[in-house]
N, C-alpha and C positions, 0 to 999 in steps of 0.2 A: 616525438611529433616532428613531421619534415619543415622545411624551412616550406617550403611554398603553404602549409596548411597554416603554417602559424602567418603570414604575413594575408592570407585571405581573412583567418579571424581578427587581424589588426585591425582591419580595412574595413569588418564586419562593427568592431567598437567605436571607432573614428568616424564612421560616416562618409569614408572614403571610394570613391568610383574600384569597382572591380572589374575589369576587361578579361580575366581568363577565364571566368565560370558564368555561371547566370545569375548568381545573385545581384542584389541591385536592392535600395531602400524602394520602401513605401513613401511617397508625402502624404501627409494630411491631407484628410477630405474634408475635416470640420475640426474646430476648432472648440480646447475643452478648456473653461476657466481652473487655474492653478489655485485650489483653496488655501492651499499653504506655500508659507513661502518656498518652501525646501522639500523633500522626503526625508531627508537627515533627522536622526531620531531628536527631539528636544526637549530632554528633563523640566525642564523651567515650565513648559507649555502643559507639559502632563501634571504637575503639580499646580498648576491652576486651576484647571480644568477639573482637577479632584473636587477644588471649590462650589463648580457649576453645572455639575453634570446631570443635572434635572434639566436643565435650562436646553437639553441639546434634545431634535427630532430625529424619530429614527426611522427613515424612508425608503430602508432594507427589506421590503417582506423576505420573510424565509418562510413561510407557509409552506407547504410543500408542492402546492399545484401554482406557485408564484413562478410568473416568466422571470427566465434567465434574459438577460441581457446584454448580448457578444457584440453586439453591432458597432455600440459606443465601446465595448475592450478594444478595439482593433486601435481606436484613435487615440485611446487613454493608452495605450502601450506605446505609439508613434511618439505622441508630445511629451513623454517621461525617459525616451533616450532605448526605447528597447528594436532593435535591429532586426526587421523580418524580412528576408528572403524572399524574391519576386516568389517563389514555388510555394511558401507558404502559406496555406489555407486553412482556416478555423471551418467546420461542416455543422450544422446542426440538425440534427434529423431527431423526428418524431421515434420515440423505442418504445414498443413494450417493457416498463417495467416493472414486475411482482405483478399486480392485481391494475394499474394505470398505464397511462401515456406520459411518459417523461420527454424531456428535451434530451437528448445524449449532444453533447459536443464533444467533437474531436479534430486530428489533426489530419493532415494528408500536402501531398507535395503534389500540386497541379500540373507540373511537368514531368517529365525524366530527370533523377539526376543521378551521378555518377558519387562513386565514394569523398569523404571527405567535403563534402560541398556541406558551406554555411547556411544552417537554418535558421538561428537565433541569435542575438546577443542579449543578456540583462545584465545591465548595469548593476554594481553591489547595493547603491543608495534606493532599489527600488525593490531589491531581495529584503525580505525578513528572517531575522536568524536570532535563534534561542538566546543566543549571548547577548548580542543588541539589548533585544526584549526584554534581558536581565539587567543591562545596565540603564535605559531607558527610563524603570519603572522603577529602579532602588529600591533600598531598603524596603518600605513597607510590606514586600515582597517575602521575605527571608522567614516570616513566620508560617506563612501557607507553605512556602518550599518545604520546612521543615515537617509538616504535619505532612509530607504526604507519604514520608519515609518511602521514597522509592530512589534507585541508583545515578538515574536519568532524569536531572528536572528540565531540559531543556525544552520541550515539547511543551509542558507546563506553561513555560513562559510565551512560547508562539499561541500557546491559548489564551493567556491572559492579553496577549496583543492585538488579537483579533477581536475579542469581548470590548477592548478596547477602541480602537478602533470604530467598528461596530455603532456603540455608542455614539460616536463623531457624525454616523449618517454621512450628508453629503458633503459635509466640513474635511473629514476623512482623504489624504490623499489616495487612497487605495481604495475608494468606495467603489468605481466602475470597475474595478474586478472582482472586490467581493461583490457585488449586484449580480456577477456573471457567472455566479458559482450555483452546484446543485441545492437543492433544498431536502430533495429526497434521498435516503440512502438506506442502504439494504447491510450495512457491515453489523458485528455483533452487538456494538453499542445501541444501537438504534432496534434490535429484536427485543422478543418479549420474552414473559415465562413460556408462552404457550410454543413460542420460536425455537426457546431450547430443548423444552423436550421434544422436539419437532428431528433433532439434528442427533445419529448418533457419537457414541460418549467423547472421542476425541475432539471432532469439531465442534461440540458443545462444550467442551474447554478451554476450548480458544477463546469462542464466541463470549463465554462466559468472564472472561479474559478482560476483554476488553470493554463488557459494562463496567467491572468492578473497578477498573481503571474512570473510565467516566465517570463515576458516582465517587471516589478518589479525589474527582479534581474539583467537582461539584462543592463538594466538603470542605474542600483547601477555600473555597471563596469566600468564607465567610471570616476571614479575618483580612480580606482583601476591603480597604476603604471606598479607593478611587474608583470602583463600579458601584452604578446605581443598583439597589436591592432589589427592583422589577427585573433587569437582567438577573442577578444574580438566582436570583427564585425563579425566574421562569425556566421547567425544563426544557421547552423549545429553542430559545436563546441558546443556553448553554450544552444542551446535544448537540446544535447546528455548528458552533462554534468548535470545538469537539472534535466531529467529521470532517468539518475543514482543514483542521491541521493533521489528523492522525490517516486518512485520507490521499495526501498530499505532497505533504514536507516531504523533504529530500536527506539524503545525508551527507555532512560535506567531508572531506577531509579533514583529519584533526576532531573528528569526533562531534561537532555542532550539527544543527540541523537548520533547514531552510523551507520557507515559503518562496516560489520563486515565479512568479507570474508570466504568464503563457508559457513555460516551459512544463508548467504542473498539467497542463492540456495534452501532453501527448499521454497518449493510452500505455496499456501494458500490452507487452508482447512474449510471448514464449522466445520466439527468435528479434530479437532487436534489430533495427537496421537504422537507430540513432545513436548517438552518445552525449554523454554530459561533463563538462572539465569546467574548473575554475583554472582563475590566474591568483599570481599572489595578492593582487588587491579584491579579491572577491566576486570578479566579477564571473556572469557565468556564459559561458556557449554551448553548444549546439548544433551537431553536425553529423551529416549521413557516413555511416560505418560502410555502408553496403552501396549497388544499385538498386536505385527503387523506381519503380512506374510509373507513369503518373494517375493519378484516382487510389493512389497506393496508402493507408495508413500512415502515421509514422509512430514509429513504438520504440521504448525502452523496457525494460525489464523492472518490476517492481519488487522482486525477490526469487525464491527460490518457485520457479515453474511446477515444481514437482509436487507441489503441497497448495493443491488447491483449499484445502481445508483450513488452510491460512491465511491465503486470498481471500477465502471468503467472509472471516471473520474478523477482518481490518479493513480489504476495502469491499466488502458487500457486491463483487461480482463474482461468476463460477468462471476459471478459464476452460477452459474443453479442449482447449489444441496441444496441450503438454502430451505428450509421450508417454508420460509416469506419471506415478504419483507413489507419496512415501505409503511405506507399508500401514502407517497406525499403529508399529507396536511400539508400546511405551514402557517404556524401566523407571521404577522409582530410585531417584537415585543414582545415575549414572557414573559410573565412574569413569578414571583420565582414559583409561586399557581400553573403554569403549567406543568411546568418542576417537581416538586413534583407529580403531575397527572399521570405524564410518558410520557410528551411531549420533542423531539421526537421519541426518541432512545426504545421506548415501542410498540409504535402504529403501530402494525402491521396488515397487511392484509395476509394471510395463502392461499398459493396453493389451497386448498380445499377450499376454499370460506368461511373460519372462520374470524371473524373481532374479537382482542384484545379489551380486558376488556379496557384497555386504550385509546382508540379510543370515548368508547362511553363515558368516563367519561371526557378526554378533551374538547370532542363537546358540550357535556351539558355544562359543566362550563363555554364555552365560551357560549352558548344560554342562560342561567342565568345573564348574565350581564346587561342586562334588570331589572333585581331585586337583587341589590346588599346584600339584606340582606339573601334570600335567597341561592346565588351563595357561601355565606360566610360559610352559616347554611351546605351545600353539600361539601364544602371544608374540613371545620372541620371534619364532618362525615368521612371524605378518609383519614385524617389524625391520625383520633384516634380506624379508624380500625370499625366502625361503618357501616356494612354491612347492616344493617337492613334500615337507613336510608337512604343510598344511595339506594337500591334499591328501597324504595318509590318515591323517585325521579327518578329514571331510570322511573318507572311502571307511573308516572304524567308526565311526558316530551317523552316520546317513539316515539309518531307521529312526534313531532319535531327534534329530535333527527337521529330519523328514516330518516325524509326528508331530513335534513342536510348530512348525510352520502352519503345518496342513489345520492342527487343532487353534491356530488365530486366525487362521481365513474362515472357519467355519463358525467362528465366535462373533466375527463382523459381519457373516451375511446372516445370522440367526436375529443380530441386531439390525440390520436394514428391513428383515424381512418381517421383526415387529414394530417397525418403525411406520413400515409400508403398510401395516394390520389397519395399526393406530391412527394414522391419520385418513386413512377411505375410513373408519367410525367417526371418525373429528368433521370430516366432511358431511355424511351422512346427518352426525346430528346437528349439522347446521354452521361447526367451525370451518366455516368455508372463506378461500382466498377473500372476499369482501372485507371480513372481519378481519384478516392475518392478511397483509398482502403481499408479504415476504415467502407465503407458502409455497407458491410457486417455484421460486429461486431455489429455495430449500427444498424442494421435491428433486429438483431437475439435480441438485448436488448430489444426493443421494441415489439417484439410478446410474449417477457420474461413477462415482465411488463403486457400486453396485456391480458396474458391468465390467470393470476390472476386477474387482475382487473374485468374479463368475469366471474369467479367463485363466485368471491364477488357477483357481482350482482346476480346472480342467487340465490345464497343464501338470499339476500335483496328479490328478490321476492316471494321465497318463502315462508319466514317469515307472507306475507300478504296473500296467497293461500287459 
């Protein structure tokens, strides 16, 4: 990072006048009472409060047609030390979503700005992170962590924070950002049965994925004290809670995860033109990678672009501007030889009907296992950069190859095409978007999916023309 970027982000945490760019603080336009004395996590207060937590109102709607609330975040973020850039602008606009009219918020830079220009700072005391939440809430904790037998409890704990939280109402110092959060959401948690069989087999594994995770943490709560049992039994509470973190959270360096307020507002982008860095004390920033326009988004990348069927199954939107997307074909069982190949996070299938190098070199390798000497002789070759030999073997396996490929595109669109059967009869008899209002999204996923898989082929037939 150059010295001049790092002393605008200084300037960005401090509060300090910047004369070489356009940033510049907001002041306050109104003034928001401090319920608590600090943001600092405080064990002593949380074990109290275990005492009285009937005693607290909860003046959060999360209904799901409940207004968001951004007007007061702008101020609640000002009075808690978090740094916004003259160019930065929160947008709220009305969106179609699934079967309603949702609020979308998002972010945008109201002027031009040039690379490296400071968009945000969060201070660490106003971030939420998995460990915190861990130490925060102690012990009592440690018996739900362990019932959930999963590798990563950190996410866990930013949900039991926010349950928390929650709770507090408008005692809570984070209440005016959670007030400003969605209520609705379309990710796999939040579908039905009728949803997944809605979705063919892979993104119905995902989706499927991430209820049983939900229903997971659900479960862990009942050995949790310190929440009242109306939260803890309501499914609405704890989906919303849920969405919120899995949604959201960030990942930090070192493996933690974070809540990180206004920073969680900037959208997904296939091509990013923000970024995000900590410093050693936690704190986070914020700042344009690129130039961007002004009325321009501002995005960061949420994961892997290419696997919308992922996107859509964690955070409940379809991206549409990626290039690719992964092929769907799945191995039970993969092993290290393949994930070296570029299985899966390589194997793409391309808009245009292009299929990844990586595609035909994992299908080989697994058609090779028939003759382990030679599967071994083709592994090496990919591993010491040995084109000449892979290619002989591409040119000696082609047909098989070829067939193998060509017989999973035709396996996938056989499955879209009784998927596409199945629901005009779902429709027909009445399961129409009203009832499901996820149907929509999950329709448009599927002609997403569809109309690449349609290109591929043509490209496979060609090939033989």
């Amino acid at each position: 990072m150059t010295s001049h970027r790092l002393a605008l982000i200084s300037s960005l945490l401090t509060g300090a006048a910047i004369t070489s760019s356009s940033f510049a603080f907001h002041l306050p336009t109104t003034t928001i009472i401090h319920r608590q004395p600090s943001l600092t996590n405080n064990h002593n207060h949380h074990q109290q409060r275990a005492q009285s937590v009937t005693l607290h109102q909860y003046p959060i709607s999360i209904t799901e047609n409940a207004p968001r609330d951004t007007i007061t975040l702008t101020d609640w973020a000002i009075n808690y030390g978090i740094g916004l850039g003259d160019t930065f602008q929160l947008l709220t606009a009305a969106q179609q979503q699934d079967d309603a009219i949702h609020n979308d918020v998002y972010t945008i830079t109201s002027q031009p700005i040039a690379p490296s220009t400071p968009i945000l700072s969060i201070p660490s005391n106003v971030i939420l992170t998995g460990s915190m939440a861990r130490q925060e809430l102690g012990s009592q904790t440690y018996g739900a962590e362990d019932s959930l037998l999963l590798s990563d409890h950190q996410p866990f704990y930013l949900f039991l924070k926010v349950l928390t939280e929650y709770e507090l109402g408008d005692q809570s110092p984070w209440y005016y950002w959670l007030n400003s959060l969605p209520r609705y959401y379309s990710n796999g948690a939040s579908m039905t049965d009728f949803c997944f069989g809605c979705l063919p087999p892979y993104a119905a594994g995902l989706a499927l994925a991430e209820k049983k995770r939900y229903k997971q943490y659900v479960e862990a709560l009942s050995s949790i004290s310190f929440l009242s049992e109306e939260s803890k039994q309501s499914e609405e509470v704890t989906k919303w809670a849920f969405n919120v973190v899995f949604t959201r959270y960030m990942e930090l360096p070192g493996g933690d995860v974070a809540l990180v307020p206004m920073a969680d507002y900037l959208n997904h982008g296939a091509q990013p033109n923000v970024d995000i860095s900590y410093d050693e004390e936690g704190n986070c920033y914020v700042y344009s990678m690129t130039e961007v326009g002004a009325g321009e988004p501002l995005v960061f990348s949420y994961g892997d672009s290419t696997n919308p069927s992922n996107l859509l199954a964690r955070y409940g939107f379809l991206d549409e501007s990626s290039a690719a997307t992964f092929c769907k074909y799945v191995i039970e069982n993969p092993t290290f030889e393949m994930f070296n190949l570029g299985y899966p996070n390589s194997m793409y299938f391309y808009n245009d009907g292009g299929i990844s190098n990586e595609v035909w070199d994992v299908l080989l390798y697994e058609l090779l296992k028939v003759s382990p000497e030679e599967q071994q002789h083709f592994y090496q070759a990919h591993m010491s950069g040995d084109e000449g030999t892979k290619a002989s073997y591409h040119d000696q396996y082609f047909a098989q190859t070829y067939k193998s490929i060509t017989s999973h595109v035709d396996y996938i669109l056989n499955e879209l095409d009784e998927l596409g059967i199945g629901l005009e009869t779902q429709i027909a008899q009445g399961q129409d978007k009203k009832r499901h209002p996820r149907l929509p999204l999950i329709m448009r996923h599927n002609e997403f999916v569809k109309s690449t898989f349609d290109n591929v082929r043509q490209n496979l037939d060609n090939m033989y023309a």
